[in-house]
N, C-alpha and C positions, 0 to 999 in steps of 0.2 A: 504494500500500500504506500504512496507515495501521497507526502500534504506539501503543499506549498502553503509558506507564512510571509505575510507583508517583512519585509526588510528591518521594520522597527518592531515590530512583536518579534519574529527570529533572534533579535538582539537583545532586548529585553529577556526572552524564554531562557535565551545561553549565560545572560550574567548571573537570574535567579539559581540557573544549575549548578554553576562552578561553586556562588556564595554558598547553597549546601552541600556540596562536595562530591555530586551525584554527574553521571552522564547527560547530554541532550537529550536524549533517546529515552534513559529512565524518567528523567524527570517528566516527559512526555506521557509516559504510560503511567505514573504515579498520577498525572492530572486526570487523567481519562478514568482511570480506575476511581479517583475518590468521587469523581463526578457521578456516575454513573453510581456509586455508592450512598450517596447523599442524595440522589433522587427518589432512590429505594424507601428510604428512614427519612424524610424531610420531616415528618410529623415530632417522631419519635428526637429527632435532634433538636427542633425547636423546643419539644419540650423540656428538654435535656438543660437546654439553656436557658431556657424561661426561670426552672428551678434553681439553677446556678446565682444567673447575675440576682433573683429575688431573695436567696439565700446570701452570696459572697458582694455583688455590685462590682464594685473599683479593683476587689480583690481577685476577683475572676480574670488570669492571664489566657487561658485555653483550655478545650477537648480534646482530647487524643481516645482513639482507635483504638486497639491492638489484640494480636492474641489471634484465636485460631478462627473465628468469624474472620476477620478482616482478612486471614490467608485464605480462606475458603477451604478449609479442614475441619470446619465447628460438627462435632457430632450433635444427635439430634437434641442430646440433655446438654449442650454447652449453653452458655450463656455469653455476653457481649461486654468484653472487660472495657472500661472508660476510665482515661486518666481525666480527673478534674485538677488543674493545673491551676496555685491559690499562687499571689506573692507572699513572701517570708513575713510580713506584718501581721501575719493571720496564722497563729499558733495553729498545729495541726492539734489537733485531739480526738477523742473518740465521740468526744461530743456532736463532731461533725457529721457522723456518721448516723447517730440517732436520730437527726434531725431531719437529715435526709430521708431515713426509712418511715420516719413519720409519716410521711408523706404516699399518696398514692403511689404503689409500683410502675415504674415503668417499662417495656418491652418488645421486643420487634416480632411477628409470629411465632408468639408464645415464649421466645427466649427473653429472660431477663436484663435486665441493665446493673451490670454490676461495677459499681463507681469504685477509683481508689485516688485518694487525695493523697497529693503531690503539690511540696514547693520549693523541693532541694534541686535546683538544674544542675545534676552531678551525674557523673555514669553510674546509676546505681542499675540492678537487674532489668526492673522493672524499664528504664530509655532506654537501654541496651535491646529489647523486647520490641519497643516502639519501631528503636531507628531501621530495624531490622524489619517487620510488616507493619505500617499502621496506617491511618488515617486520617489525618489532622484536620481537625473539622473547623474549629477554631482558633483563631492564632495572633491573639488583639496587637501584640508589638513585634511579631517578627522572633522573638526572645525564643521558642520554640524550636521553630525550622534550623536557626541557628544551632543549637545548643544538640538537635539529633544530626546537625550534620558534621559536627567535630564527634559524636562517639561513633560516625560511619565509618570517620578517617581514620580515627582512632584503631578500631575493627579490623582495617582494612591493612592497618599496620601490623597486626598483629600485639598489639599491645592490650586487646581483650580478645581473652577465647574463647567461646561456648561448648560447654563441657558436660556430662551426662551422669551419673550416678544411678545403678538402678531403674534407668530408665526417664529420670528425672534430670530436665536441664538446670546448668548453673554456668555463671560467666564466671571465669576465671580472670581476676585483675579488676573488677569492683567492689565498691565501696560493700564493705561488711553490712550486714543487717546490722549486728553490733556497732559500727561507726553512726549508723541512723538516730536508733537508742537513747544511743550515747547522750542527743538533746533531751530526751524523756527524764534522764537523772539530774542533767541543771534544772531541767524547768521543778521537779520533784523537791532536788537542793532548796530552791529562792523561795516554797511553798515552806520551808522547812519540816517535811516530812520524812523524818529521818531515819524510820524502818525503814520506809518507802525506797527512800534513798539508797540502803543499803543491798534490799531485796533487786531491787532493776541492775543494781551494779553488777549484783552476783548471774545477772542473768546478759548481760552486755559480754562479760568476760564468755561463758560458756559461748556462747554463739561465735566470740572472736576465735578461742583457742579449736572450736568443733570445724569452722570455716578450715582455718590451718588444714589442719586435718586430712578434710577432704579435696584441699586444692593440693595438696602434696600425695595424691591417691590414695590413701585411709579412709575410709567410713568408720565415721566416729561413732560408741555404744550409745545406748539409749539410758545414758548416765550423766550427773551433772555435772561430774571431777572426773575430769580427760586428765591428770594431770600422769598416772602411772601409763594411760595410755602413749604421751606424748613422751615419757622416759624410752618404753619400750622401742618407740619407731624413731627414736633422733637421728637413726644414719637416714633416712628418707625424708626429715624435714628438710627446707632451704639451710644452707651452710650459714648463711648471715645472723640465723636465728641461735646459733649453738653456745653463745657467750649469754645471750638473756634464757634460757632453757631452764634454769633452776627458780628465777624468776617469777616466770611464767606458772609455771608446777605449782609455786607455794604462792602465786594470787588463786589459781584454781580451788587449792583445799582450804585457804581461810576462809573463802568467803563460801563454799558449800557450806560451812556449818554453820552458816548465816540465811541459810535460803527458805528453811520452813519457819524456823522461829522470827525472823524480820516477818515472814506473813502472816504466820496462823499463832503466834506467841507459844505459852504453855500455860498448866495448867496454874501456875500460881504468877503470872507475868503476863502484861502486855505488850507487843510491839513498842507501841508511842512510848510507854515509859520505863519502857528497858534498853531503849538506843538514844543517842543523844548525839547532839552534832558533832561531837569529834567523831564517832563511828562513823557517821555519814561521810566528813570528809576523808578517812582513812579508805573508807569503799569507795566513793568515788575519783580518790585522786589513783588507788591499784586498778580502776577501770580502766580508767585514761592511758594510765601504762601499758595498759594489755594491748589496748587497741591503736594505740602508737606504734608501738614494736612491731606488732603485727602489720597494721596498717599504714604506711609510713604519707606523707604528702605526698600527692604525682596527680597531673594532670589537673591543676586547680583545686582539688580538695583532697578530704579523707579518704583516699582509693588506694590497694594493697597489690603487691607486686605480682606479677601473673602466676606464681606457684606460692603463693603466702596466705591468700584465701580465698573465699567463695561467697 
């Protein structure tokens, strides 16, 4: 099939390509594809967005697509994953989330709209998923298209991998679940909720040390102190790791023995008044280490070296 395009749209089409890092040619079939995708769900993304800006307004950056609907793999029980895309002003919480399901269901022949709120533009799983199939439906400043067309090049460098476990994908060389968290414990800290505090830390580290783990080919047990595990495999972790190694082990077992009693206290003791802010800051400053070590700065933010995690 051959299109001919006026001379300034042709130019215009090729600068928008390159600024996301993408081909003429893709980029041509990504236009055709969302259009032709948004004619489908016009209803269902207006109201998509009716409830956004009526819920977020100023704070609504964009929609995004993704997931196995948008590649045309969705089996018949899937459902239709949506990044609601907030700016950093607008604390994520679960609250958001309540608010939303408040609300009537939304759905495209019968499959559901399943939202996940986002406002970190970092490689984390989830844009890696995006940059990869999606659909961008909305895109108020550009900040979007940008930001999936550096972890294209990214990708494309090899500098994130996509990797399987049991079946199960994982990128290799993004941000830990644990680096995400990691906000959940200041915001916890400044609340001065100081089990609280200590419980999320304990649960930041596992996730950081289980990622290690498994981006170094280990599957980690279904335990919450990797730390004998991470003894056993040290000739298969990354070499960089081998001088913080004992470290690492002894934030794993302190803070287990903090993990049911910060939540569920005991029988002669409560949480709130059996921790107290130095505990707090003693758990949260061993988080930060974990996921430092592990996770070290690269590519603009918290993001972990291609065999350090998952």
């Amino acid at each position: 099939v051959l299109l001919r395009l006026p001379a300034d749209l042709h130019q215009e089409t090729a600068r928008t390509a390159a600024a996301e890092g993408i081909s003429f040619n893709e980029f041509c079939v990504r236009q055709l594809r969302a259009s032709s995708a948004k004619g489908e769900v016009t209803p269902v993304w207006a109201g998509i967005r009716d409830r956004a800006d009526q819920m977020f307004g100023a704070h609504l950056l964009g929609l995004v697509a993704l997931g196995s609907w948008v590649r045309g793999e969705a089996a018949a029980t899937s459902d239709i994953d949506v990044l609601v895309v907030l700016d950093r002003s607008l604390p994520l919480t679960r609250d958001l989330y309540r608010r939303w399901d408040d609300q009537p269901p939304l759905s495209v022949d019968g499959r559901s709209i399943d939202v996940h709120f986002v406002s970190e533009l970092a490689p984390t799983a989830l844009w890696c998923e995006a940059a990869v199939d999606e659909l961008v439906w909305l895109d108020q400043t550009g900040a979007i298209a940008r930001h999936l067309a550096v972890i294209r090049r990214t990708i494309a460098e090899g500098r994130i991998v996509r990797g399987s476990v049991h079946g199960q994908p994982y990128w290799k060389g993004v941000a830990c679940r644990a680096s995400a968290r990691s906000g959940a414990v200041d915001t916890l800290f400044e609340s001065g909720s100081w089990a609280d505090v200590v419980r999320e830390s304990q649960e930041v580290v596992e996730l950081a040390l289980k990622g290690l783990l498994r981006a170094s080919g280990i599957e980690p047990p279904r335990i919450h102190d990797v730390g004998d595990v991470l003894i056993a495999e040290r000739d298969r972790l990354p070499a960089e790791l081998a001088a913080h190694l004992d470290r690492l082990v002894a934030a794993s077992r302190s803070l287990r023995r903090d993990r049911e009693l910060a939540f569920y206290g005991a029988e002669d003791l409560t949480p709130s008044s059996f921790y107290r802010e130095a505990d707090a800051t003693l758990a949260r400053a061993t988080a930060r280490d974990v996921v430092s070590t592990v996770a070290p700065p690269e590519l603009g933010g918290a993001v972990v070296r291609s065999r350090s995690c998952a």
